[in-house]
C-alpha positions in Angstrom: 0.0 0.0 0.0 2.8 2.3 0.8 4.3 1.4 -2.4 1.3 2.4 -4.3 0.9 5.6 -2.4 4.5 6.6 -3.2 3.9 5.9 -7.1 0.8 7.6 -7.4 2.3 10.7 -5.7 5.1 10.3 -7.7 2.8 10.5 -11.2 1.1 13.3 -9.7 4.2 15.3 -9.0 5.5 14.4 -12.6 1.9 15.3 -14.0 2.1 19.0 -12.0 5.3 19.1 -12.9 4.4 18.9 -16.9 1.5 21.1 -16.1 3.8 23.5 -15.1 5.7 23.2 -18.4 2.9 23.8 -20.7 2.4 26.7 -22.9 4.7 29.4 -22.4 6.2 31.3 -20.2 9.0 34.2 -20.8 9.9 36.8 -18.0 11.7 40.0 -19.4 13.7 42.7 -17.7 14.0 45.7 -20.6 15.4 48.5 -19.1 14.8 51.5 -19.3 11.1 51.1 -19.7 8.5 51.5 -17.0 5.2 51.0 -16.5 4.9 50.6 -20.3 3.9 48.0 -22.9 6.5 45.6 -24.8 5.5 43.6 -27.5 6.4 40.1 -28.3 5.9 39.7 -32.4 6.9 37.0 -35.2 8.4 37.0 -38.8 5.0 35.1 -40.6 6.9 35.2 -44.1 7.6 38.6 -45.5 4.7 39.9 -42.9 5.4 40.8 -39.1 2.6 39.4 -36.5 1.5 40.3 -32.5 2.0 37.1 -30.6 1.6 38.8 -27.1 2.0 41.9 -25.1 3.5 42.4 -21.2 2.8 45.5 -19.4 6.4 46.3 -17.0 6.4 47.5 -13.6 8.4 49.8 -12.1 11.5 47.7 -12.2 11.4 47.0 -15.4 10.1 43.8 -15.5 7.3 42.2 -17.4 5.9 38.6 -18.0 4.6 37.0 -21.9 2.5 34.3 -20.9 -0.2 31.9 -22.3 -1.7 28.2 -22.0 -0.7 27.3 -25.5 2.9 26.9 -26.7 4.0 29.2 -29.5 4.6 28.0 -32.7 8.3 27.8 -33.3 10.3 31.1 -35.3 12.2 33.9 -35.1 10.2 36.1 -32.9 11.5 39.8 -31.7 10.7 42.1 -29.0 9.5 45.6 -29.6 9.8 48.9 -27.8 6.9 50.8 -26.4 7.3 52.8 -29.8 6.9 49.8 -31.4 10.6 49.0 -32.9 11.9 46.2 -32.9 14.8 46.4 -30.0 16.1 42.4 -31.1 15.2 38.7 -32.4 14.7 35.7 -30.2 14.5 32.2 -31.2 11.0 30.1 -29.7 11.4 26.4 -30.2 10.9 23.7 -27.8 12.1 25.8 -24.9 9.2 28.2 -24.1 10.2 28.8 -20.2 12.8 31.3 -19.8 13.6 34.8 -18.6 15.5 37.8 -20.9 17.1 41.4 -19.4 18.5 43.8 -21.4 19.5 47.0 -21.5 18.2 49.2 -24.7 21.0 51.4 -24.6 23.7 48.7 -24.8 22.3 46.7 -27.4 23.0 43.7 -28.4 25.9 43.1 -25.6 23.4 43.5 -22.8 21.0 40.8 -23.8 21.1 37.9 -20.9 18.6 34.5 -21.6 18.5 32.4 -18.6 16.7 28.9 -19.0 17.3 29.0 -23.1 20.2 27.3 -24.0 18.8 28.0 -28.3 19.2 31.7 -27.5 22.0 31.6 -25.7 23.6 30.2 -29.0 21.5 32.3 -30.9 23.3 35.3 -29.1 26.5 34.3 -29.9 26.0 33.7 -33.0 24.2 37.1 -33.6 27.1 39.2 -31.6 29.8 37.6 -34.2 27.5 38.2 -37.2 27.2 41.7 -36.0 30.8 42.5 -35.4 31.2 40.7 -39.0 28.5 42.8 -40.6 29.8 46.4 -39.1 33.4 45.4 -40.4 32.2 44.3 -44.0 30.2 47.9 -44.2 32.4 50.2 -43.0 35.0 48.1 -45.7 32.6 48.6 -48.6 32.2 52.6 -47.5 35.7 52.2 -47.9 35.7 51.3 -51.1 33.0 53.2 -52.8 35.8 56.3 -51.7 39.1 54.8 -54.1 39.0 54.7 -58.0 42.3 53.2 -58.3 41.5 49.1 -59.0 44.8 48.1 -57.4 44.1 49.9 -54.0 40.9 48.6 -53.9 41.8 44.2 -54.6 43.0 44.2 -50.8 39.6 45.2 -50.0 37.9 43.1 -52.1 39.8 40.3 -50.4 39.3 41.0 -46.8 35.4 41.6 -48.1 35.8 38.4 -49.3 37.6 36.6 -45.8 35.0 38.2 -43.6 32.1 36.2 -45.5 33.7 32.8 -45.8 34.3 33.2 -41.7 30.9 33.9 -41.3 30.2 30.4 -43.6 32.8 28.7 -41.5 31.5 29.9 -38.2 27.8 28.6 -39.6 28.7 25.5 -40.2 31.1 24.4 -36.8 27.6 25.3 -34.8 25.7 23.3 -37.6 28.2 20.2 -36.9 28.2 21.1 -33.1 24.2 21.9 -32.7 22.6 19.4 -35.6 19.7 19.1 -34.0 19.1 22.7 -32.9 16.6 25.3 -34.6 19.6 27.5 -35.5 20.9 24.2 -37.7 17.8 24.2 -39.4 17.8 28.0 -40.1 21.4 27.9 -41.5 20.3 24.6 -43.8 17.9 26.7 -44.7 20.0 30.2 -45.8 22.5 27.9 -47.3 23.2 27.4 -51.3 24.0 24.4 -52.8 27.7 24.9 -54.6 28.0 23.7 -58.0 31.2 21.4 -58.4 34.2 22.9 -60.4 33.9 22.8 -64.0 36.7 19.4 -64.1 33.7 17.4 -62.1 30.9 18.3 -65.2 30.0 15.4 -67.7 33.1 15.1 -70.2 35.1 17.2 -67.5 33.9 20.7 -68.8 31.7 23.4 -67.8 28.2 22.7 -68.6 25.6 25.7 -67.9 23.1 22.5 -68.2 24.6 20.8 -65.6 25.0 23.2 -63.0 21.9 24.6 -62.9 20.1 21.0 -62.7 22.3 20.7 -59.9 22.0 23.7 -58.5 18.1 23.0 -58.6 18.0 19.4 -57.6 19.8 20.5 -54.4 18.4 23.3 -53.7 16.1 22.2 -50.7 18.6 20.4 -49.8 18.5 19.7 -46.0 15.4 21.5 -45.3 11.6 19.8 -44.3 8.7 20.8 -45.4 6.9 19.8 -42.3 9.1 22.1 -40.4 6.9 24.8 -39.6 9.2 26.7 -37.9 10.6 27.8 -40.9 7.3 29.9 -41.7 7.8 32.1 -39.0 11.4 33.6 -40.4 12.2 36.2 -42.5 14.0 33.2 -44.8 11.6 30.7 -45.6 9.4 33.0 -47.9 12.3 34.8 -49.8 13.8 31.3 -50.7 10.5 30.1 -51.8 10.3 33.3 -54.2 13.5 32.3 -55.8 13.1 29.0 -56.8 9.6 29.6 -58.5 11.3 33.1 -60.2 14.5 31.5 -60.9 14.1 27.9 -61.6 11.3 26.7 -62.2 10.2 27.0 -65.9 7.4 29.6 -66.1 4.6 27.3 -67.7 1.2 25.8 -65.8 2.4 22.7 -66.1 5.6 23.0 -65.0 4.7 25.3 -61.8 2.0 22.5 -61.0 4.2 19.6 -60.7 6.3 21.9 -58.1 3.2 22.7 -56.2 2.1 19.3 -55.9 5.0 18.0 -54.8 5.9 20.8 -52.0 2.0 19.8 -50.6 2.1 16.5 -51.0 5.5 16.4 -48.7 3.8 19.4 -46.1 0.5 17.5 -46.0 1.5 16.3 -42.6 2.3 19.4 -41.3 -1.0 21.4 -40.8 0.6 24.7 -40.5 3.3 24.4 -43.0 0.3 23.2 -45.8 -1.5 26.4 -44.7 1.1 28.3 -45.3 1.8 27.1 -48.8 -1.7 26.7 -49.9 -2.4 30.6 -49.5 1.2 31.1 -50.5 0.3 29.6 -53.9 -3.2 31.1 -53.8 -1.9 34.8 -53.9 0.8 33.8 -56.1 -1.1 33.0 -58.5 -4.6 34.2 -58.7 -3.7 37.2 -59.9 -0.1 35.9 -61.5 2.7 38.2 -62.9 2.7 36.5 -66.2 0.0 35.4 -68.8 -1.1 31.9 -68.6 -0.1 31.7 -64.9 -3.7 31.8 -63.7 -4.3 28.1 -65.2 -2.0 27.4 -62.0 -4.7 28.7 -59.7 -7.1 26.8 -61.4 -5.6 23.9 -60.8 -5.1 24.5 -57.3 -9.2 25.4 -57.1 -10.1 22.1 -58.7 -7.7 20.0 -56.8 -7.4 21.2 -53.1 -10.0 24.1 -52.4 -13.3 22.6 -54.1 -12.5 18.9 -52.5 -12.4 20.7 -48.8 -8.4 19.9 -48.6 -8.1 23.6 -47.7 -11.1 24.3 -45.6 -9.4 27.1 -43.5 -10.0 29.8 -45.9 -12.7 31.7 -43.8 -16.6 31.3 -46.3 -15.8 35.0 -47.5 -12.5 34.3 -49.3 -13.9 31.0 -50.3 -16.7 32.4 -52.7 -14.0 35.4 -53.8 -11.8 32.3 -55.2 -14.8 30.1 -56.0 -16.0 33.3 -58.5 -12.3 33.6 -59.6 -11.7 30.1 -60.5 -15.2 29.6 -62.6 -14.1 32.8 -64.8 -10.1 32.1 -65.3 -11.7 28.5 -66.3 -13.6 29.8 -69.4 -10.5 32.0 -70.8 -7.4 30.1 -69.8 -4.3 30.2 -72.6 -5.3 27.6 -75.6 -8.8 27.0 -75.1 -11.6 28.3 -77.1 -13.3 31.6 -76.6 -16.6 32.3 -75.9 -18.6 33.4 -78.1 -19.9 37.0 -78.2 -23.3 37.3 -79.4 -23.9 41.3 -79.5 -25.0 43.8 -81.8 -23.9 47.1 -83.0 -24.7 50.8 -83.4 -27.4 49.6 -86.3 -29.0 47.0 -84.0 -27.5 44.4 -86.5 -26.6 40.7 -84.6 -23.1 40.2 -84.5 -21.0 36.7 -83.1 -17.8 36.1 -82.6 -16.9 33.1 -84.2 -18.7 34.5 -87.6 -15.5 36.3 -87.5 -13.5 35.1 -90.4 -9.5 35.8 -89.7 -6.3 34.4 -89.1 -5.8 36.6 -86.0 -8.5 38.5 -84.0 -8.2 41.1 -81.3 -10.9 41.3 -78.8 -11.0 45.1 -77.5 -13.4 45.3 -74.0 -13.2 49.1 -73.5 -15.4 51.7 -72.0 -15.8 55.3 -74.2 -16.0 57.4 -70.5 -12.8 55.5 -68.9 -9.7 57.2 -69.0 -7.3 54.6 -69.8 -9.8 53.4 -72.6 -9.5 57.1 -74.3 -5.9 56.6 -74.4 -4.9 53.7 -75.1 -8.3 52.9 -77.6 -6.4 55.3 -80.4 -3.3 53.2 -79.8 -4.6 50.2 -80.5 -6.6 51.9 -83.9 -3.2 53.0 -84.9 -1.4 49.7 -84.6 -4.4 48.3 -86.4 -4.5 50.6 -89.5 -0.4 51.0 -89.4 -0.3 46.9 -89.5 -3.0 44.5 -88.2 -5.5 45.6 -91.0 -3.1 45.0 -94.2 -2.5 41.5 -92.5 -5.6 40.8 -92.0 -6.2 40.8 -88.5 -9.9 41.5 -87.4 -10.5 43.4 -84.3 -13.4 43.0 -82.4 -14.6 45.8 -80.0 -16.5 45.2 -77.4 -18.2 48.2 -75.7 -18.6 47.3 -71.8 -19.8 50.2 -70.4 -20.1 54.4 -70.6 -23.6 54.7 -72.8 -24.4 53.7 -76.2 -24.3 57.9 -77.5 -20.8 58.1 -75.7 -19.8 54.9 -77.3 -20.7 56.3 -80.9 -19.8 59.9 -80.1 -15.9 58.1 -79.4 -16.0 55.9 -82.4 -17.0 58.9 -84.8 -14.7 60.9 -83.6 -11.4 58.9 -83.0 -12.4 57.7 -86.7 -12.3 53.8 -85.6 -12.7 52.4 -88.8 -13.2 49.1 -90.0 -14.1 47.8 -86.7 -16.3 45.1 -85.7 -17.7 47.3 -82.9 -20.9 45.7 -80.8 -22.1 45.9 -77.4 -24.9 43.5 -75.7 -28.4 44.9 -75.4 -30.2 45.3 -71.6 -32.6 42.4 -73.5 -29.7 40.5 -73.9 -28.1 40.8 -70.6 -31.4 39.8 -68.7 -32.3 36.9 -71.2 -28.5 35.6 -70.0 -29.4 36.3 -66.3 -33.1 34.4 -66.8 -31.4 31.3 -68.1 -29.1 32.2 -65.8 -25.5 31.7 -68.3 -22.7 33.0 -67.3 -22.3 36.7 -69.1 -18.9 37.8 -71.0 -17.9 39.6 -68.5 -17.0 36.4 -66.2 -16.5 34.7 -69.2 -13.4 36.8 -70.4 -12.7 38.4 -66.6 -13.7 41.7 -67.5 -13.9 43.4 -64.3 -11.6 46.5 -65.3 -10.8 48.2 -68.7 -9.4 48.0 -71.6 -8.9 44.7 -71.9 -7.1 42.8 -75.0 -7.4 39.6 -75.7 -5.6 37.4 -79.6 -7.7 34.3 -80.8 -6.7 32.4 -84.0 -8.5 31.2 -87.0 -10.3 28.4 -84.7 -11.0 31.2 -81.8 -8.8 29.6 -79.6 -6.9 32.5 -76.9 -3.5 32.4 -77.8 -3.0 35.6 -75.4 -4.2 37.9 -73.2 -4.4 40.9 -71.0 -1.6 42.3 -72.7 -0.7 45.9 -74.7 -1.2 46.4 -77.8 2.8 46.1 -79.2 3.2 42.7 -76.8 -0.1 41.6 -78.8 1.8 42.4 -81.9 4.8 40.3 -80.6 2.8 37.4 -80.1 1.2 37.9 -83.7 4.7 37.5 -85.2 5.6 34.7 -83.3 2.7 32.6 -84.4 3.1 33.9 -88.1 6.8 32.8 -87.9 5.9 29.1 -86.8 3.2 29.2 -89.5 3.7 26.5 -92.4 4.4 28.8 -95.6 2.3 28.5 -98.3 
């Protein structure tokens, strides 16, 4: 009986004692505030977040507390005046206490209980020093012309760096399994091999950048969510997708799959990816990009793999997807079935041409007046002798300011049309989908190039990169 008695107040004590450990719990000293607010905050990507606030006494001494353990980062204090005053690392150790004085920062900064940022300290007092010497080196240099005065401080430029790179890597072997390894992995390259270790023992600009790609993500997890909450993570991500991944849908898919099929685990990480990817690419920085968001709709969003987009977002992509779907790169257009200034039915695909312009453009908008006349002039000057039709679609701004524009801009020899208020409420009644979801006209002008079978080889694009496109295509034509 004693025995039992002993282990059960044994487990209690070890059950009070991880109760005790739970959430988090970080005491500061930050002198010389008083009776004012400090901030505790997080890198979230490129974006800064609040994690918690502590409100300091008299002695300058405050308390961040909660039930729930943080999520693992970089995280920061900031001042009263809301600057950051210096970085912190929150991993599994989540009781601990901080001082420091502002005034003698970074050397004043004590962690007591946290052995991470007591090595992230170090580490962040030497790359200090390290940085304020490679500065005041390059001020230096930006002061001397003469080539041969300024090699010596190339070279010490040069020393200071790889001793950073050095210093990273004896903590990497020393600490593998700490957060600051990870973070390093993480900042680190891969290094193509000299040009004598290349296939036939040459450079090859093929080779090195398949290796410099294949390793790339070398070393780093994507179920390591810590890596979310730095100021690295995000940048690195950028990169790759700017820099080596080939700028195609299909391409871009194949790299998005992958990097959530390996997070899927991670609930936070797949988060972060997902909307990641979202605002990459549902409004993308290139043409045809958008078929990438599509893909991401169909796959994860409309099958409830992403269901913590809150019900507001949800419908803004749902409305999104269903109108990128209907104009992506290479699939047929829509047809147009409008009329013009005569009331005379016009469509779309009775449009006989090699090449046709779609112009949507409003007579009352002011980037339509400007760039409308443009887009005549490239027409007449070029399009028209080639026999390119262009098709202009009147969105908004009145029928007597549409004419009033056309007459006197002299916009000749185009199919101009707009769609009637019958038409536009015969679409709503059988309840179609109208051209303006159709072709994603929610701002003007907008230009979009179909071929001969009305298929979108571009759009949302001036009219000279129209023109581009136009001799592209003719180039690959078959002659004659």
């Amino acid at each position: 009986m004693k025995h039992i008695l002993l282990t059960l107040l044994c487990v209690s004590a070890l059950g009070a004692s991880l109760f005790a450990q739970s959430g988090y719990d970080i005491k500061v000293n930050i002198k010389p505030f008083k009776k004012q607010y400090v901030y505790l905050g997080y890198h979230y990507g490129k974006k800064k977040a609040l994690a918690d606030s502590a409100l300091l006494d008299a002695n300058s001494t405050g308390q961040f507390k909660g039930t729930k353990a943080l999520g693992g980062g970089i995280y920061f204090i900031v001042s009263p005046q809301k600057q950051i005053l210096f970085e912190l690392l929150i991993d599994k150790q989540q009781h601990f206490s901080i001082s420091a004085d502002t005034t003698q920062l970074p050397s004043s900064i004590k962690f007591t209980g946290s052995s991470d940022n007591t090595l992230f300290q170090t580490y962040t007092v030497r790359l200090n020093k390290v940085g304020r010497e490679i500065t005041d080196l390059q001020n230096l240099s930006t002061q001397i012309t003469d080539p041969a005065q300024k090699e010596p401080i190339q070279k010490k430029m040069q020393s200071l760096n790889k001793e950073i790179l050095t210093y990273r890597d004896s903590l990497d072997k020393k600490y593998p399994n700490s957060f600051l390894s990870a973070l390093f992995k993480a900042m680190k390259e891969p290094i193509i091999p000299p040009a004598s270790k290349h296939p036939k023992g040459k450079y090859d600009s093929t080779y090195a950048f398949q290796y410099f790609k294949s390793n790339y993500w070398n070393g780093i997890s994507f179920t390591d969510d810590r890596l979310i909450r730095t100021p690295i993570f995000e940048p690195k991500l950028d990169k790759y997708f700017r820099d080596l991944v080939a700028p195609d849908p299909d391409s871009i898919n194949l790299e998005v799959d992958y990097m959530l099929l390996m997070s899927r685990t991670n609930a936070d990480m797949f988060k972060y990816l997902m909307v990641y990817f979202v605002q990459k690419y549902i409004n993308p920085e290139y043409m045809g990009q958008d078929a990438v968001f599509v893909h991401l709709f169909e796959k994860y969003i409309n099958t409830g793999q992403a269901d913590f987009f809150t019900d507001q977002y949800k419908k803004i992509m749902s409305d999104r997807a269903y109108s990128l779907m209907a104009n992506l790169i290479g699939s047929p257009a829509a047809n147009l079935d409008m009329v013009d200034s005569t009331g005379k039915q016009i469509q779309l695909y009775d449009v006989k041409a090699d090449f046709t312009v779609i112009c949507f453009w409003d007579p009352t908008c002011s980037h339509c007046k400007e760039t409308v006349p443009k887009v005549d002039s490239m027409y007449r000057a070029k399009w028209k002798a080639e026999g390119v039709k262009l098709f202009g679609v009147m969105v908004d701004g009145g029928k007597d300011n549409w004419v009033k524009f056309i007459k006197e801009n002299n916009l000749k020899d185009w199919i101009h049309v707009y769609q009637t208020d019958a038409q536009r409420d015969e679409d709503a009644k059988a309840n179609r989908p109208n051209y303006r979801q159709l072709y994603d006209v929610y701002q003007t002008p907008i230009l979009y190039l179909l071929d001969k079978d009305k298929r979108i080889i571009a759009k949302k694009l001036n009219q000279y990169q129209i023109d581009e496109v136009i001799n592209i295509k003719r180039k690959k034509q078959p002659s004659q």
